[in-house]
LUMZA-195079 format. One record per residue (C-alpha): z, y, x. Coordinates in steps of 0.001 Angstrom, whole numbers, plus 500000, padded with zeros to 6 digits. Layout:
LUMZA-195079
ZYX
...
//
This chain:
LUMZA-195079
500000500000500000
499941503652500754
502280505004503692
503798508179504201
503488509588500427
505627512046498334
507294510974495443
506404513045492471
509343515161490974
509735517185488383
511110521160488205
514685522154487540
516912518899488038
519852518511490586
519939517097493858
521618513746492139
519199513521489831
515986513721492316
518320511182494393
518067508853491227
514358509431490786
513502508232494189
515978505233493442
513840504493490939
510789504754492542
512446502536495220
513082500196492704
509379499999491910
508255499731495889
511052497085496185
509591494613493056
506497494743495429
507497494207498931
510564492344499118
510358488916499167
512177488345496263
511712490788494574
514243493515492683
517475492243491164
516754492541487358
520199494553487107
519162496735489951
516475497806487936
517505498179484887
520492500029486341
517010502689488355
515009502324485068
517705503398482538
518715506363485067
515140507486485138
514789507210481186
517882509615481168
516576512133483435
513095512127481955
513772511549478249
510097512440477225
507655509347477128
504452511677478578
506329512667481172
507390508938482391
503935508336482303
502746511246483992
505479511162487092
504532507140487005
500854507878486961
501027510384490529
503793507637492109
501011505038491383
498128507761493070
500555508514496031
501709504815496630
499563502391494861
502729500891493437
502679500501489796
505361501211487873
504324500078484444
503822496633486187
507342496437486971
508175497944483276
505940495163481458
507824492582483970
510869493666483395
511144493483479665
508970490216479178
511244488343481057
514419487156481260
514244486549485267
517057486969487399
514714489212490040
511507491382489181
508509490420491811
505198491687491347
502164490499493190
501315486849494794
501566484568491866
503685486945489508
501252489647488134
//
């Protein structure tokens, strides 16, 4: 995937708050590249956060949409993942997607 990319924020939020973004996004790059994958609390824990910051649906998708353009790293993947299954860990890619 792509290296050395920004994560998209968004105008007006606290330092905590753009600190929970990027855990989010993390969350994301982590159901990709760890071997494993993400623990399915972990995320929910990141996606639940990021639902609270950005409580407007066109937003997600907008500040998903530019994370996907910077990093390749799709977070609707991960979403769809997440709540079609009951798994223990969230992997995307190899035999998953």
């Amino acid at each position: 995937m792509a290296e050395n990319y920004e994560y998209p924020l968004i105008e007006g939020i606290s330092v905590s708050e753009i600190s929970d973004l990027i855990a989010f996004y993390n969350a994301v790059e982590a159901a990709y590249e760890t071997n494993r994958g993400i623990a399915r609390d972990d995320f929910k824990m990141a996606y639940d956060r990021f639902r609270d910051i950005v409580p407007a649906k066109s937003e997600q998708r907008q500040l998903q949409k530019k994370f996907a353009e910077a990093s390749g790293f799709e977070a609707y993947t991960v979403i769809k993942q997440f709540e079609q299954t009951d798994a223990k860990f969230i992997k995307v890619g190899d035999d998953n997607e």
